[in-house]
Backbone of each chain as ProteinMPNN parsed JSONL, in Angstrom:
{"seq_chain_A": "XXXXXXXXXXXXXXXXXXXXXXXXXXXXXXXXXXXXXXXXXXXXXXXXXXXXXXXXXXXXXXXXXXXXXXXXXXXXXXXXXXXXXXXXXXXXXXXXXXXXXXXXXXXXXXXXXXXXXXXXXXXXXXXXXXXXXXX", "coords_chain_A": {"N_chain_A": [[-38.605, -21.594, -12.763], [-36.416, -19.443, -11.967], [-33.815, -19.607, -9.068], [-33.862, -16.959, -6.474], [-31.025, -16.788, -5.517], [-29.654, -17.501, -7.48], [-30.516, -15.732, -9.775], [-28.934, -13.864, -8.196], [-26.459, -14.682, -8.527], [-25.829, -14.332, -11.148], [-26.018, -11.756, -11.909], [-24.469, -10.504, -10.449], [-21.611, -12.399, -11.737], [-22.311, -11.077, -14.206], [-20.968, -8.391, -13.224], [-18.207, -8.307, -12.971], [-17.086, -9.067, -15.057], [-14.623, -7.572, -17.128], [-15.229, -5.508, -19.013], [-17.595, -4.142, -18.489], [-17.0, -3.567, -16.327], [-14.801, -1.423, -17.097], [-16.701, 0.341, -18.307], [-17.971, 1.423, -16.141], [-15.908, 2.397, -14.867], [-14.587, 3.982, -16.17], [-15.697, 6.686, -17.249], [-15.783, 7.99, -14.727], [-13.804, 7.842, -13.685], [-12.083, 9.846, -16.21], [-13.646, 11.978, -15.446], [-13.232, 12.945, -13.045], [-10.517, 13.286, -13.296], [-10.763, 16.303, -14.233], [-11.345, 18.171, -11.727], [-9.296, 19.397, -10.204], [-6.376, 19.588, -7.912], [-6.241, 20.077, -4.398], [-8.961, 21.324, -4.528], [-12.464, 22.46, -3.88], [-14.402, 20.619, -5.239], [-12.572, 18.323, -5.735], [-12.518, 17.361, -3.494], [-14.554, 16.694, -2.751], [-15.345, 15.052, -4.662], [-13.93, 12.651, -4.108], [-14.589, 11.848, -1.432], [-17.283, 11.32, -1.826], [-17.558, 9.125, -4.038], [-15.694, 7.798, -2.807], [-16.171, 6.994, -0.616], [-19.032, 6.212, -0.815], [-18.026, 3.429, -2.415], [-16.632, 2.408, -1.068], [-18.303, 1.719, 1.281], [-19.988, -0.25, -0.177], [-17.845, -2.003, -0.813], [-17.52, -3.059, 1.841], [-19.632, -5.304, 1.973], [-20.679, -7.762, 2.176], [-21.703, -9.177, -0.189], [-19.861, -8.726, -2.803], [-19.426, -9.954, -5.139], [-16.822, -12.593, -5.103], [-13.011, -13.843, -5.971], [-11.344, -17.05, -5.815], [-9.461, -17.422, -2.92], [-5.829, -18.196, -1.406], [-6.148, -19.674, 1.619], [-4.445, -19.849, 3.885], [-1.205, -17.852, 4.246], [1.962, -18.608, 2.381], [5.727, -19.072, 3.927], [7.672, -17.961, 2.311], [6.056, -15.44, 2.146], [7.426, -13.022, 3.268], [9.259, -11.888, 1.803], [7.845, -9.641, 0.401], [8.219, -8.367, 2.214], [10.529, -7.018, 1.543], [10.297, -4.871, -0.403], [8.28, -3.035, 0.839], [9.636, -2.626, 3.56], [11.866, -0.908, 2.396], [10.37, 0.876, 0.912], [8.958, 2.477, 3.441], [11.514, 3.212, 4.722], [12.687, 5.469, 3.08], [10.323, 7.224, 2.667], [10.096, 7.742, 4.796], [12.471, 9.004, 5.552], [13.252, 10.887, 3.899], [10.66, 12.412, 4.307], [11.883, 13.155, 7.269], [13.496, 14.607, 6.521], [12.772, 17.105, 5.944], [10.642, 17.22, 3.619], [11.479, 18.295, 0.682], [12.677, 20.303, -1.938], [15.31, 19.321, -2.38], [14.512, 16.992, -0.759], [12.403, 14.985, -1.468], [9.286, 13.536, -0.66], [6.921, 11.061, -1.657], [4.517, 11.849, -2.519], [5.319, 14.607, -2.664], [6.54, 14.27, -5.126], [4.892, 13.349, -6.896], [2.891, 15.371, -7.351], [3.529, 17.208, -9.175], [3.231, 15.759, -11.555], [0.513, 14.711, -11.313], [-0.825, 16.817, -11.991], [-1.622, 17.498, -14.798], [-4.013, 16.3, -16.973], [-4.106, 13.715, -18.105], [-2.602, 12.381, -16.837], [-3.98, 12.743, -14.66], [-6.669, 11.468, -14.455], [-5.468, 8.654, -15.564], [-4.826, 8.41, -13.094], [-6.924, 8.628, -11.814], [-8.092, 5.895, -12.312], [-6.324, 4.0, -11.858], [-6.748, 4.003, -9.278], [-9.222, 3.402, -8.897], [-9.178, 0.747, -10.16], [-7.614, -0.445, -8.688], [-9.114, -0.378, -5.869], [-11.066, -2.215, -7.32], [-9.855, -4.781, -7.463], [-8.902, -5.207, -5.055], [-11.568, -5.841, -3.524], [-13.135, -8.069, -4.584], [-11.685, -9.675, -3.45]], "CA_chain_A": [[-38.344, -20.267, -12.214], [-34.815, -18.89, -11.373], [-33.942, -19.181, -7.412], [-33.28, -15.666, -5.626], [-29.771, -16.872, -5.105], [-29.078, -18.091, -9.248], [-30.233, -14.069, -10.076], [-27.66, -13.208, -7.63], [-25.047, -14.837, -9.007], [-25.959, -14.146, -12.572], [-25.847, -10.075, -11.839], [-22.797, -10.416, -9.787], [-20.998, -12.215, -13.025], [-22.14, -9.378, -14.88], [-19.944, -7.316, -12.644], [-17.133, -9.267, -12.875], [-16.609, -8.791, -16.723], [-13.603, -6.363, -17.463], [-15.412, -4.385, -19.77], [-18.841, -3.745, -17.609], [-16.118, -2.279, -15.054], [-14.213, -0.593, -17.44], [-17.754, 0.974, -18.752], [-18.11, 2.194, -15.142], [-14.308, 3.227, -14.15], [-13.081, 5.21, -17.543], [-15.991, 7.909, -17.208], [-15.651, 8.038, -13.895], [-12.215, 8.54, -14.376], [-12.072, 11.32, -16.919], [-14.83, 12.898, -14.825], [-12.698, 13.055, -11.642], [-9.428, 14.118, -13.703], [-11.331, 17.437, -14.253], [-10.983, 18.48, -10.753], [-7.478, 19.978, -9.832], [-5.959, 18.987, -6.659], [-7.35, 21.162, -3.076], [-10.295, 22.169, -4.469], [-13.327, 21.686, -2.917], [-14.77, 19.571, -6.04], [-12.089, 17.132, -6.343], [-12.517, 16.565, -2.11], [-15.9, 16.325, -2.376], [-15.773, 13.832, -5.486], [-12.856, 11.851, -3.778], [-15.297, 11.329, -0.509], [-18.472, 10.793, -2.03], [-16.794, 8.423, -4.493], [-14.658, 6.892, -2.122], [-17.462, 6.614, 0.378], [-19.739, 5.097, -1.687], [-17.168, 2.498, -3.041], [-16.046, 1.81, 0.819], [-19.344, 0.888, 1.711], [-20.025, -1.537, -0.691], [-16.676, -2.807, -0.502], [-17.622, -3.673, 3.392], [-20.96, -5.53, 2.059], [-20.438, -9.146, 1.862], [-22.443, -9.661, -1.172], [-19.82, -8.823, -3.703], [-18.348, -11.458, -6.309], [-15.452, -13.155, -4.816], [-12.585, -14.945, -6.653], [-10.793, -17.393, -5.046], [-7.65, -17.076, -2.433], [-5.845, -19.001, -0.175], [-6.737, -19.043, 3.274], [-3.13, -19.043, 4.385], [0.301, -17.497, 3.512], [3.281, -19.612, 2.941], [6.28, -18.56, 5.003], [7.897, -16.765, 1.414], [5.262, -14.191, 2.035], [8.724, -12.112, 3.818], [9.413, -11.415, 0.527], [6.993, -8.319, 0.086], [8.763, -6.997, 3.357], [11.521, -5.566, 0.739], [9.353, -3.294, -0.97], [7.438, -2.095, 1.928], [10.489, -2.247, 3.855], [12.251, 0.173, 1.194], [9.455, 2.09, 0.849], [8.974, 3.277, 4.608], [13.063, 3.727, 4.837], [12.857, 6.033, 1.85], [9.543, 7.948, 2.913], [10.293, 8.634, 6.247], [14.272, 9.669, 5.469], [12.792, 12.184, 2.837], [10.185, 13.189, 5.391], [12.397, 13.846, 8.195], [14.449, 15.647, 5.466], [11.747, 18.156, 5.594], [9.34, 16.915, 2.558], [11.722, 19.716, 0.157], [12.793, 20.002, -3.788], [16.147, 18.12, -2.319], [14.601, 15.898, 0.044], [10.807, 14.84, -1.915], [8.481, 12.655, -0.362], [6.134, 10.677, -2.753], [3.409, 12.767, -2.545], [5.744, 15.921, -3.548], [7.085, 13.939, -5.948], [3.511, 12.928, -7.612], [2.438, 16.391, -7.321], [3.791, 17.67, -11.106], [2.885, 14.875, -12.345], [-0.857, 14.776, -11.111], [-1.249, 18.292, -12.889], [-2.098, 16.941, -16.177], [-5.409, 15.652, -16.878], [-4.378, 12.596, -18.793], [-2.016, 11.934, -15.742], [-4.817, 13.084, -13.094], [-7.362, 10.522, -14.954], [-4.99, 7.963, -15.35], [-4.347, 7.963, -11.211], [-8.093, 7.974, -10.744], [-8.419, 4.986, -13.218], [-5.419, 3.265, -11.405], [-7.158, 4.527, -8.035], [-10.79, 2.573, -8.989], [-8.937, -0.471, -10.276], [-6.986, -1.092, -7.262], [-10.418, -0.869, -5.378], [-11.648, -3.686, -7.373], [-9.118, -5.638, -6.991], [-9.342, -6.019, -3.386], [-13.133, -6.257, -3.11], [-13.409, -9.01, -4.875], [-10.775, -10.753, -2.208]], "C_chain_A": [[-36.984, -20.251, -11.51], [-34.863, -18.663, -9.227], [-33.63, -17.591, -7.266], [-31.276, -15.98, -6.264], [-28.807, -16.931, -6.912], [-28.951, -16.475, -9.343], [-29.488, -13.5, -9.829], [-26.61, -13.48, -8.147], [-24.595, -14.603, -10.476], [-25.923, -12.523, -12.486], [-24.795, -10.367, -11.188], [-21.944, -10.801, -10.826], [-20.938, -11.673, -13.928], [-21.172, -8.294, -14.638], [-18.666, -7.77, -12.426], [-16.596, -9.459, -14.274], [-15.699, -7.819, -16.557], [-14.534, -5.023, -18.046], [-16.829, -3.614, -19.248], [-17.864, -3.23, -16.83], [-15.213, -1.324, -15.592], [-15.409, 0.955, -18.134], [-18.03, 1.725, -17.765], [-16.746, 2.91, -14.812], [-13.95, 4.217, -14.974], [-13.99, 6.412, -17.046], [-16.233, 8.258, -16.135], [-14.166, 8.805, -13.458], [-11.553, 10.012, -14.956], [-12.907, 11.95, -16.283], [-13.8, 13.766, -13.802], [-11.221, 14.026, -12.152], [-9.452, 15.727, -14.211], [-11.127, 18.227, -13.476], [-9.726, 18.723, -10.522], [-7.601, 19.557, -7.941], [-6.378, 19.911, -5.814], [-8.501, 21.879, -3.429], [-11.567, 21.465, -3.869], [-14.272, 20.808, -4.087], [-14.104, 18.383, -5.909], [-11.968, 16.509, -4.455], [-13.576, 16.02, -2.021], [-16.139, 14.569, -3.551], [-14.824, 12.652, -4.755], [-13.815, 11.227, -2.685], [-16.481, 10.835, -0.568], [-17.989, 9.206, -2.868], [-16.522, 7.046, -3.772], [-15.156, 6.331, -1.162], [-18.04, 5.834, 0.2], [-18.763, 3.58, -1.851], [-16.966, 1.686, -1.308], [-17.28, 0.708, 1.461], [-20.054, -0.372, 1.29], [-19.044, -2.259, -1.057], [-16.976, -3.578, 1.052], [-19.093, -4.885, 2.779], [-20.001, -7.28, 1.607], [-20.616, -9.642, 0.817], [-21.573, -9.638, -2.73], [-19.142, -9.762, -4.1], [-16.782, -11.757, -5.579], [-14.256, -13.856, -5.439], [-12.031, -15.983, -5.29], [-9.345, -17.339, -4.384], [-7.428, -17.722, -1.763], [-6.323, -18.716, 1.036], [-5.28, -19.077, 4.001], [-1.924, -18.518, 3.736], [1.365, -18.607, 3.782], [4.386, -18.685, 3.701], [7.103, -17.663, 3.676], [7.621, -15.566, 1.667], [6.478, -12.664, 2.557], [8.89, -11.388, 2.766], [9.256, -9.822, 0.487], [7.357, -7.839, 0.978], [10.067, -6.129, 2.423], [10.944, -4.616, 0.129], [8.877, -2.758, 0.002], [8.298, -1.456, 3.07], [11.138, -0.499, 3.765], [11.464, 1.206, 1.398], [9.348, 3.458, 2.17], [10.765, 3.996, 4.976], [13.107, 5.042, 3.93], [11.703, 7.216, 2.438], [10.016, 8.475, 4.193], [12.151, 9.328, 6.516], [13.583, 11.012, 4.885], [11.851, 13.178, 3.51], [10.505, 14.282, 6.67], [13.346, 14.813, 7.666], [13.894, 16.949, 5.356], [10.484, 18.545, 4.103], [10.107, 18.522, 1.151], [11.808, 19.017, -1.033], [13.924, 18.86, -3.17], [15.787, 17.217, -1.509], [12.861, 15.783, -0.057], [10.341, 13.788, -1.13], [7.605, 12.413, -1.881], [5.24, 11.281, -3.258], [3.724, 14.444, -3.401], [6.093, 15.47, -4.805], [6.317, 13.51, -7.315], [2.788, 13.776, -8.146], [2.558, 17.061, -8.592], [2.869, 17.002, -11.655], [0.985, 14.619, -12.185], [-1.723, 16.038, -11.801], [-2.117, 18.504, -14.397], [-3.24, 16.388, -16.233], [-5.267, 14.17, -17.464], [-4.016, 11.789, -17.667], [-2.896, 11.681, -14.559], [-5.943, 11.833, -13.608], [-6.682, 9.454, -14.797], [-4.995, 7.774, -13.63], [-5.922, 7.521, -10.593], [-8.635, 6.585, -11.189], [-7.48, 4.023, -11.816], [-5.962, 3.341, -9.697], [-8.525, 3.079, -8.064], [-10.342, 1.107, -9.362], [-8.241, -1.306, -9.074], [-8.394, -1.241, -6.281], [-10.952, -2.607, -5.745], [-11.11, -4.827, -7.664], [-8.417, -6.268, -6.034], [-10.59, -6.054, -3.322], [-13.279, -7.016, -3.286], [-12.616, -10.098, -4.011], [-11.939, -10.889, -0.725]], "O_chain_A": [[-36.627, -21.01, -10.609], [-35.541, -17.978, -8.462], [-33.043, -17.099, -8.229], [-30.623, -15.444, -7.159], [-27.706, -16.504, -7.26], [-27.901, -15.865, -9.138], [-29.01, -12.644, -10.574], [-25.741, -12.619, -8.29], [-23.451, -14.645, -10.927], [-25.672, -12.15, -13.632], [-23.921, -10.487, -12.047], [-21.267, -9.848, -11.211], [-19.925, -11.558, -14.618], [-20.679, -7.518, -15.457], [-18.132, -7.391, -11.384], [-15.557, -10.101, -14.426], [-16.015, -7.036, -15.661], [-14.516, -3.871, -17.614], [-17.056, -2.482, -19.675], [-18.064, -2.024, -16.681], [-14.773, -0.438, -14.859], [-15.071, 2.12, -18.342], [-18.398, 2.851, -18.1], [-16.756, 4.099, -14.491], [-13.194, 5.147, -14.693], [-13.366, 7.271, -16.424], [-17.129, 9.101, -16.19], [-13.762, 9.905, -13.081], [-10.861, 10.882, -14.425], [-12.915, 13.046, -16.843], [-13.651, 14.988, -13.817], [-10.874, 15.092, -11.642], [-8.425, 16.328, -14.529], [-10.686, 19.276, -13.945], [-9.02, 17.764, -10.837], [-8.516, 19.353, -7.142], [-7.013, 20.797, -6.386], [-8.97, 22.837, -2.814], [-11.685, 20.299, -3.493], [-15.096, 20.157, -3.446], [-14.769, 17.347, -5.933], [-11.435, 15.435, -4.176], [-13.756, 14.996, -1.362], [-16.745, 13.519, -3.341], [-15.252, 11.529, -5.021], [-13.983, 10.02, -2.859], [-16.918, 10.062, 0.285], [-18.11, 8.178, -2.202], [-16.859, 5.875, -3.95], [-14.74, 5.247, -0.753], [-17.928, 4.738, 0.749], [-19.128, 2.653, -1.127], [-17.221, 0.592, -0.805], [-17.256, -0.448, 1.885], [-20.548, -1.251, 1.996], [-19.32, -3.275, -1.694], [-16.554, -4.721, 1.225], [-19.56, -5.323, 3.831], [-19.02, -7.589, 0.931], [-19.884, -10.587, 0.522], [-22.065, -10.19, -3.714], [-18.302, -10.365, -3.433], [-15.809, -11.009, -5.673], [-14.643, -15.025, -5.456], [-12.243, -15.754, -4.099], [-8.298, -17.243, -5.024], [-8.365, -18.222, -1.14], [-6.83, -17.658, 1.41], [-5.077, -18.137, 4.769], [-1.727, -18.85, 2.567], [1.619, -19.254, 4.798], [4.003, -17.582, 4.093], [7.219, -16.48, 3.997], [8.424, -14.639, 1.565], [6.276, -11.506, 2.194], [8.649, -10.182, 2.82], [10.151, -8.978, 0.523], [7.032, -6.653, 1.03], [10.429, -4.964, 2.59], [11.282, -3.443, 0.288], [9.179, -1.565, -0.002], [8.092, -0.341, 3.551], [11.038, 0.511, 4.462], [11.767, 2.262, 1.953], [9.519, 4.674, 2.083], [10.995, 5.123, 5.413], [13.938, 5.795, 4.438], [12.265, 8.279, 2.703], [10.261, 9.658, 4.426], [12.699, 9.909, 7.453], [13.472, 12.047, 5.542], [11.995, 14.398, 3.443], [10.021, 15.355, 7.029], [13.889, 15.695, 8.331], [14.469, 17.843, 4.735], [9.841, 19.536, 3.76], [9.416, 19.487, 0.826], [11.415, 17.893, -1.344], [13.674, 17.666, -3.333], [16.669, 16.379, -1.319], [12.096, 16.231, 0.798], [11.228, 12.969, -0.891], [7.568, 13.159, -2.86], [5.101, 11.297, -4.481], [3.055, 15.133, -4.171], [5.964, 16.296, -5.707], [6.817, 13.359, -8.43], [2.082, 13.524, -9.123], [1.511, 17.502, -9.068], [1.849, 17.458, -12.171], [0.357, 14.333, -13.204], [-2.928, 16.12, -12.036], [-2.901, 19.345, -14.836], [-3.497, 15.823, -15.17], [-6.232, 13.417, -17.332], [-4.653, 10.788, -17.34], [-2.755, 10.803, -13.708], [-5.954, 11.022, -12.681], [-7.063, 8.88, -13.777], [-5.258, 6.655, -13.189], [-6.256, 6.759, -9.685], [-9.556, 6.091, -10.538], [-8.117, 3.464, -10.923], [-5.388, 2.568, -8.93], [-8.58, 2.083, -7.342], [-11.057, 0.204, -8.926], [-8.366, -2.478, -8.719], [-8.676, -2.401, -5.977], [-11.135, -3.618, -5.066], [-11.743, -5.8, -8.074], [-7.701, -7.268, -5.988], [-10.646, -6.897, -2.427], [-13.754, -7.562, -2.29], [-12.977, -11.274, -3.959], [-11.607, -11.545, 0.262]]}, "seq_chain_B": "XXXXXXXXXXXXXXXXXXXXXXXXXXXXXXXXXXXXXXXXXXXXXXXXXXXXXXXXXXXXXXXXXXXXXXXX", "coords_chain_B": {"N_chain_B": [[20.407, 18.413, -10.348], [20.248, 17.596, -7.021], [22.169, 15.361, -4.805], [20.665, 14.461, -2.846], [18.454, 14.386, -3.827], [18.375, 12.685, -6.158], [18.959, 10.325, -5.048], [16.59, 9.581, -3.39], [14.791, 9.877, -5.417], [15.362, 7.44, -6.68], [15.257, 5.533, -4.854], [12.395, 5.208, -4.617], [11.887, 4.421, -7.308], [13.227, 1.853, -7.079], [11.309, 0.325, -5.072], [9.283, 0.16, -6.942], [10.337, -1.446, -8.356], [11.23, -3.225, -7.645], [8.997, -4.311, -6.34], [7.089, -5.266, -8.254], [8.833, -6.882, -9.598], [8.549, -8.682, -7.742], [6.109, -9.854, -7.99], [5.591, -10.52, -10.798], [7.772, -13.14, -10.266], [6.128, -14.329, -8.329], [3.907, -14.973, -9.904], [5.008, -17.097, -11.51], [4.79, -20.608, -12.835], [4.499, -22.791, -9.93], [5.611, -20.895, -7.904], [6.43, -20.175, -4.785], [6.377, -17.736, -3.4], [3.411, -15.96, -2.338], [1.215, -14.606, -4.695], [0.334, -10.569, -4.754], [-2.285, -9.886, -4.322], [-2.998, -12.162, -3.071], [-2.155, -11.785, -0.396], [-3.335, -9.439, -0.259], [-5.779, -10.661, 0.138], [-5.702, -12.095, 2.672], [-5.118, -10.708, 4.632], [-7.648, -8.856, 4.631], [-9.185, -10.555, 5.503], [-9.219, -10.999, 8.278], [-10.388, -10.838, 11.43], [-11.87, -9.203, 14.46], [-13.434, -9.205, 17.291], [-15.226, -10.074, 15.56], [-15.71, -8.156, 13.961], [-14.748, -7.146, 11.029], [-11.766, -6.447, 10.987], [-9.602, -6.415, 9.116], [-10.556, -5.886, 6.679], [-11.27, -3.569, 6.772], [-8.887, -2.164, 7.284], [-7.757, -2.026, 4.738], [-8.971, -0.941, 3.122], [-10.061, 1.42, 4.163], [-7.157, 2.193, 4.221], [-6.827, 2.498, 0.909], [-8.701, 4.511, 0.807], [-7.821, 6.684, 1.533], [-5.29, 6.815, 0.382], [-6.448, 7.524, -2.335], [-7.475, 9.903, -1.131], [-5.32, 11.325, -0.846], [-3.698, 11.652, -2.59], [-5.297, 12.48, -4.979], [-6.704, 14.491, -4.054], [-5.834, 16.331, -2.057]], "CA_chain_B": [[19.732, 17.714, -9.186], [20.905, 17.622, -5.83], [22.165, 13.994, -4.387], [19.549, 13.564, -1.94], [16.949, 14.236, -4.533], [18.625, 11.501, -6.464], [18.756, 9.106, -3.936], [15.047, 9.373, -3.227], [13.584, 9.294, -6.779], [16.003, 6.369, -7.0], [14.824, 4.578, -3.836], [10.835, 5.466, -5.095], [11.989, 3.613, -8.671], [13.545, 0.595, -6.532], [10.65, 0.073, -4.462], [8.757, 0.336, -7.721], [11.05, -2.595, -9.291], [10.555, -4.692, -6.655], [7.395, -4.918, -6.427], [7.153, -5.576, -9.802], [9.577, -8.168, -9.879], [7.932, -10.163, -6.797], [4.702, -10.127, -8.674], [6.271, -11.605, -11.802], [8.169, -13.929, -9.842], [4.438, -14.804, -8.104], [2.687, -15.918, -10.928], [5.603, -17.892, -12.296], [4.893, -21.898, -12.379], [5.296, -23.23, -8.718], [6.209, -20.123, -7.127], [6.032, -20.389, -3.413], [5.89, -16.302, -3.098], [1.949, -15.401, -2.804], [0.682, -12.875, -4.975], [0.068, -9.117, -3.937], [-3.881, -9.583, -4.082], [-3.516, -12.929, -1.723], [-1.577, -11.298, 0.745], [-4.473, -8.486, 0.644], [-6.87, -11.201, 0.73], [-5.361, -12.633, 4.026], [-5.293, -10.024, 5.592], [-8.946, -8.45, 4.289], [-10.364, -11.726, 6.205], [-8.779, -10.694, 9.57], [-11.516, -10.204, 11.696], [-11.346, -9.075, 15.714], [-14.414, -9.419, 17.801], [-16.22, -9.989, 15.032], [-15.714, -6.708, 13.478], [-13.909, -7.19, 9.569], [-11.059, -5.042, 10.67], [-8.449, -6.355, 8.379], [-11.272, -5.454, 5.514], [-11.869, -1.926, 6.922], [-8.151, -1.272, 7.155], [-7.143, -1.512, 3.946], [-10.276, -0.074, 2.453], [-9.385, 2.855, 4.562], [-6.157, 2.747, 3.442], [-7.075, 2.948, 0.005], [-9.827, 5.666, 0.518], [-7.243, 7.365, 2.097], [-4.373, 7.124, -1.142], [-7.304, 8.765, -3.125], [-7.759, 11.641, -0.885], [-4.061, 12.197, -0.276], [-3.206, 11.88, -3.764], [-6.175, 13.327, -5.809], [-8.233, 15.877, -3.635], [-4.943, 17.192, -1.023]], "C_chain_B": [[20.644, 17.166, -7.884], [20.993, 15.806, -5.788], [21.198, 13.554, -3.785], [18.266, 13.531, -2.953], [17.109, 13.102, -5.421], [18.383, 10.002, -5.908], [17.206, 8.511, -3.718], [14.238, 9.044, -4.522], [14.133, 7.663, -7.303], [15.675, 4.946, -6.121], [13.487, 4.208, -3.613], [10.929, 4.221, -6.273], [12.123, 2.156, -7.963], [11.923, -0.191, -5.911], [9.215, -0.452, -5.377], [8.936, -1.237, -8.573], [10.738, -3.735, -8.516], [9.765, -5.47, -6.216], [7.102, -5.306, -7.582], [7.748, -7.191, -9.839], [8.925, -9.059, -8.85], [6.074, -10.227, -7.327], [4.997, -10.937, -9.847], [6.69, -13.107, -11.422], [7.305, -14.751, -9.271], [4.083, -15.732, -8.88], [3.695, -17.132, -11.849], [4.975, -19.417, -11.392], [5.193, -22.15, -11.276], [5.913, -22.801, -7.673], [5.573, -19.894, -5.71], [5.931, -18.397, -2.807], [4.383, -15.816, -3.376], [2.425, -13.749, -3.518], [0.279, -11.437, -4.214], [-1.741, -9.608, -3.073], [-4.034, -10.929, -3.478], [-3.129, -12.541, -0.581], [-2.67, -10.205, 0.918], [-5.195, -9.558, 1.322], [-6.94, -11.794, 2.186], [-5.749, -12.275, 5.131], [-6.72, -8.825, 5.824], [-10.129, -9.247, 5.349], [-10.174, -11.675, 7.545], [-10.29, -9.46, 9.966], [-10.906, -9.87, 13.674], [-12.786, -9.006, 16.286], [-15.451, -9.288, 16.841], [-16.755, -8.723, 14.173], [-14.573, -7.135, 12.296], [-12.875, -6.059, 9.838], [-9.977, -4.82, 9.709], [-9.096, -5.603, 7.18], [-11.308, -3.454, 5.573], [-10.554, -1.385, 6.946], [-7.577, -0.816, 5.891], [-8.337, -0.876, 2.649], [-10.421, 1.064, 2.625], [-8.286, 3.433, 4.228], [-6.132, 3.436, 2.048], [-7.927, 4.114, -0.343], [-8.588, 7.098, 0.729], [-5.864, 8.115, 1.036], [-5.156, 8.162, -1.976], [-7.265, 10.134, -2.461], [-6.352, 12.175, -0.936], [-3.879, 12.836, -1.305], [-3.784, 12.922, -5.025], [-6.907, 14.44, -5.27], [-7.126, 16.352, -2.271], [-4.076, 17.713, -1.874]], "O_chain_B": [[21.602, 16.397, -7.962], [20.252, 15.059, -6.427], [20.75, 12.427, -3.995], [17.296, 12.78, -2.845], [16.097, 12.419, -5.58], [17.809, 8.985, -6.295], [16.796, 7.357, -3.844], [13.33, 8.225, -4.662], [13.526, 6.909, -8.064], [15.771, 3.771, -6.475], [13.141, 3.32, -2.834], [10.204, 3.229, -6.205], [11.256, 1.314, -8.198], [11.548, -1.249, -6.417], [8.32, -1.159, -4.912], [8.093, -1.914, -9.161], [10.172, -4.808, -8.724], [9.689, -6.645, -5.856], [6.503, -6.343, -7.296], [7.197, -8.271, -10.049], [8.77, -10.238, -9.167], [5.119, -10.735, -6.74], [4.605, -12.104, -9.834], [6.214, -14.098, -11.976], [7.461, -15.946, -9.519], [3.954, -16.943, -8.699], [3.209, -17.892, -12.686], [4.754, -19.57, -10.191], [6.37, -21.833, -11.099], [6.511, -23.431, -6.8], [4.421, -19.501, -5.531], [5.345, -18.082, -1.771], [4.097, -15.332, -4.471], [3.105, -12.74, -3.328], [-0.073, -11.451, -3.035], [-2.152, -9.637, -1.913], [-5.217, -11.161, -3.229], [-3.769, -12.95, 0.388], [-3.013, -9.948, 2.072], [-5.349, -9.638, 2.541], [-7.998, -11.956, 2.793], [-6.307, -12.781, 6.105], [-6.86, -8.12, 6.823], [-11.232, -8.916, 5.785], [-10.99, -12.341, 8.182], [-10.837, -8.441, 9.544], [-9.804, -10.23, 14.088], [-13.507, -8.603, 15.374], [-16.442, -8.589, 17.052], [-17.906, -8.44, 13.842], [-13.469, -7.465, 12.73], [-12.905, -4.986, 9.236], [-9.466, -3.742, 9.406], [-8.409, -4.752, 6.615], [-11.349, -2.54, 4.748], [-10.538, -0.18, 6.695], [-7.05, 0.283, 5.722], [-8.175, -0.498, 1.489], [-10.79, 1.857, 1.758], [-8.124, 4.627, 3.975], [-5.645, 4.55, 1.854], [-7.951, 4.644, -1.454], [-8.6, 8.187, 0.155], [-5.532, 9.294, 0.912], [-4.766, 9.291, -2.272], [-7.082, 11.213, -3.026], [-6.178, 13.387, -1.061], [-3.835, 14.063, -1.396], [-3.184, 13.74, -5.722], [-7.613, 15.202, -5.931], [-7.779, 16.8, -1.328], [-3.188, 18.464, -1.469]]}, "name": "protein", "num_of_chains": 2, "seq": "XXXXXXXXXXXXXXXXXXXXXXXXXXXXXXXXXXXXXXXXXXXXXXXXXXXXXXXXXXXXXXXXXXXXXXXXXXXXXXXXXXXXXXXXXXXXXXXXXXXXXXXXXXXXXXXXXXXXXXXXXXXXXXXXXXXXXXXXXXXXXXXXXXXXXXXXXXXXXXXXXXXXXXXXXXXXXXXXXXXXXXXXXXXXXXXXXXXXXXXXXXXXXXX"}
């Protein structure tokens, strides 16, 4: 007879397949890209969603890979992008968020209009999820 | 297109490249730059009285990209 703990780890590697999470993320996905931006569907699916997901993201129990336990001193590195990023957002911000002075968000905003585009972001939205949970 | 709107979709693309490129540069053979998703994990395991807050911030963060992006 199978321990408790074996079952567990044998359904958790289930969820840990690409294509068992891509079986859950795509129509999830195209579901969500349905919804147009401020409406009260695509807030409500974004929080239930995102809720849900949050909470069992906090749960200890899911599949882990492995990571280090510290950073080497490189890790500086990733301060140029994030760097960049905040220099760039908050110039464009204090610019007044306009057509000549976009923030990311205005700048995403066309482009989120589209359904293949608005799917795609929630696809790219659910994969980034599970690719910190599992950390 | 105005300059400043240049500047910005240009400093969006950079920020874009860069990250890019230090992820590449990551996974190469021997590379002493951690990956993106160990630097989450680092900081995912940051706990403060016993409360997962490094886990809850960027879990918030991310809940938070969704709403800005898809449902504001």
């Amino acid at each position: 007879m199978e321990r408790p703990e074996e079952v567990w780890a044998e359904r958790a590697g289930l969820w840990t397949r690409p294509y068992v999470m891509g079986a859950v993320f795509i129509p999830l996905s195209l579901l969500g890209g349905l919804f147009p931006s401020f409406s009260l569907a695509a807030n409500l699916y974004v929080l239930v969603l995102g809720g849900a997901l949050l909470v069992a993201g906090m749960s200890s129990r899911m599949p882990k890979i492995a990571t280090p336990q510290e950073l080497p001193s490189a890790v500086v590195w990733w301060l140029i992008p994030v760097g960049l990023f905040v220099v760039v957002e908050v110039a464009t911000y204090a610019g007044g968020s306009t057509l000549d002075s976009p923030t990311l968000s205005l700048l995403a905003d066309p482009l989120l209009e589209s359904y293949p585009m608005r799917s795609a972001a929630y696809f790219g939205w659910l994969i980034a999820f599970w690719g910190m949970v599992r950390r | 297109m105005s300059l400043t709107r240049f500047l910005a979709i240009a400093g969006f693309v950079a920020v874009v490249v860069a990250a890019v490129g230090l992820e590449w540069a990551a996974r190469r053979e021997g590379s002493r730059i951690p990956r993106l998703g160990d630097v989450a994990a680092v900081v995912m395991r940051y706990e403060a009285g016993g409360l997962p807050v490094g886990r809850l911030a960027l879990l918030g963060f991310w809940m938070w990209c969704g709403w800005h992006f898809l449902a504001r």
